[in-house]
N, C-alpha and C positions, 0 to 999 in steps of 0.2 A: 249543329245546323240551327238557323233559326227559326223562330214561326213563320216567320214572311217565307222564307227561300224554303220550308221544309212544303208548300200547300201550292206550289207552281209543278205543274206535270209539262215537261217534257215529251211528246209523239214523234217520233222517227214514222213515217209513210209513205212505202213502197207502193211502184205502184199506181194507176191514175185513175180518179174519183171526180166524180161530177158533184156539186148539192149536195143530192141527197144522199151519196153514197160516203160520202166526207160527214154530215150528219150521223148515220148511220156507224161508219168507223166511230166516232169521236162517242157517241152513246154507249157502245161496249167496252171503251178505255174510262170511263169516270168512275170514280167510286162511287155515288151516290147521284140519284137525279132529284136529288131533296135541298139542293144546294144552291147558289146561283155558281156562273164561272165567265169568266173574262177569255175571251179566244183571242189570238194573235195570229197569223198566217202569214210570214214574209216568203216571195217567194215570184219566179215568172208564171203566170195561168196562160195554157195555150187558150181558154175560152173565159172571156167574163162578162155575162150580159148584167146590167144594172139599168135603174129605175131611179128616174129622178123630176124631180115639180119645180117649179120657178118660185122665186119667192112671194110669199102669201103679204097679202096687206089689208087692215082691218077695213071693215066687219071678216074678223079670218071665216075661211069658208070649214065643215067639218071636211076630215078627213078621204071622205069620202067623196067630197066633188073636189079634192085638191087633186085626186088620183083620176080623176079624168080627165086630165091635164101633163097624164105624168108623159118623159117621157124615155123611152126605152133604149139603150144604147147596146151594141155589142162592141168591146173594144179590147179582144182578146186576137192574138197573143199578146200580151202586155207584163211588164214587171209593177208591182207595186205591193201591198199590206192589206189584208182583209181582215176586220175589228169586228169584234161582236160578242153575245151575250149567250148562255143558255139560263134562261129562270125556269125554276120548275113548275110544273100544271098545275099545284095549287095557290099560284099567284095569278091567273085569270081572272081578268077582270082589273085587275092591280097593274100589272105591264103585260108586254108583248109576253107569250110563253111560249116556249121552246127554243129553238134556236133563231138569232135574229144577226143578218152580217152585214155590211159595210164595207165599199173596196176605194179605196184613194191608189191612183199610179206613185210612182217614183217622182214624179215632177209636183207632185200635188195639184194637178190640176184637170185632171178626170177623175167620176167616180160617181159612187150611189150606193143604193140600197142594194146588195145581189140579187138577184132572181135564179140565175146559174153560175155558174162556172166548169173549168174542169184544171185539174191540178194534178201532178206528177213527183214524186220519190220528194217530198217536202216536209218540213217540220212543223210540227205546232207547239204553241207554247199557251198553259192554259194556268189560268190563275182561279184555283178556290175557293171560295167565300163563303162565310155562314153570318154575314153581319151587310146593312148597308144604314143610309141613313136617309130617310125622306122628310125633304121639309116643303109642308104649301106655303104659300102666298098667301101672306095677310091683310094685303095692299092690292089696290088697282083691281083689275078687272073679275080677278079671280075668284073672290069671295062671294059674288054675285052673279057668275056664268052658269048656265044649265048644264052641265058634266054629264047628265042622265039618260042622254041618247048617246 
C-alpha cells in the first residue's frame, strides 16, 4: 500500500445524522485530533441549509459585515458533495478550527457554507495530513493590511 492510499479512511454510516451529530460521528472515527483532515461526503441529504455573501468588492468589507448580508438557503432534499476540513484547536487563530463544510449540488450550481444538514446510511471519505504549506503575499495589498482585528 502506499503512503498516499494507506492515510485515507474510509466511513460506512448507518443511520441519519444531522451536523452535529456527523461531526460528532466522524470525531470518534480519527485517529488523532492533532492532525488536519480533508472530508469528502458524496451523497443525496434529505436537508441542507447553507449560507452564502454576494461577491465582495474593494475596500473588502471584514468578514463580519460581509455576513450581514449573507444569505441562507434550504435546499434539501438535494444530491450533491459536501468538502471540508477538520484543523485542530491548536491552530486558532491561524485558520478556521474544527470542523469547517462546504456543499455544491450535482449541477454545480447551488451551494455554500453548511450550517445544517441531515444525511442517511452514506460514506465518507477522509484524507489525513500532517504537512500543509502556507505562503503570504509579498505583493499588493497584503503586506500593508491590518490582519489584527
Amino acid at each position: 500500500m502506499s503512503p498516499l492510499s494507506s492515510r485515507i479512511i474510509v466511513l460506512s454510516l448507518e443511520g441519519s445524522y444531522n451536523l452535529t451529530e456527523l461531526e460528532k460521528r466522524l470525531e470518534g472515527q480519527l485517529p488523532t485530533k492533532n492532525l488536519f483532515y480533508a472530508i469528502r461526503i458524496d451523497g443525496t441529504f434529505d436537508r441542507m441549509t447553507t449560507r452564502s455573501v454576494s461577491a465582495q468588492s474593494m475596500p473588502y468589507p471584514s468578514l463580519e459585515e460581509a455576513l450581514e448580508n449573507q444569505t441562507v438557503s434550504d435546499l434539501g432534499p438535494i444530491a450533491g458533495t459536501v468538502v471540508g476540513f477538520m484543523s485542530p484547536d491548536y491552530f486558532q487563530g491561524l485558520c478556521a478550527t474544527g470542523y469547517h463544510f462546504h456543499f455544491v449540488d450535482g449541477n454545480r450550481s447551488r451551494g455554500g457554507h453548511v450550517l445544517d444538514l441531515q444525511v442517511k446510511n452514506t460514506t465518507v471519505a477522509v484524507d489525513q495530513t500532517s504537512e500543509f504549506d502556507l505562503l503570504l503575499a509579498e505583493e499588493g495589498m497584503f503586506p500593508q493590511a491590518d490582519l489584527g482585528e
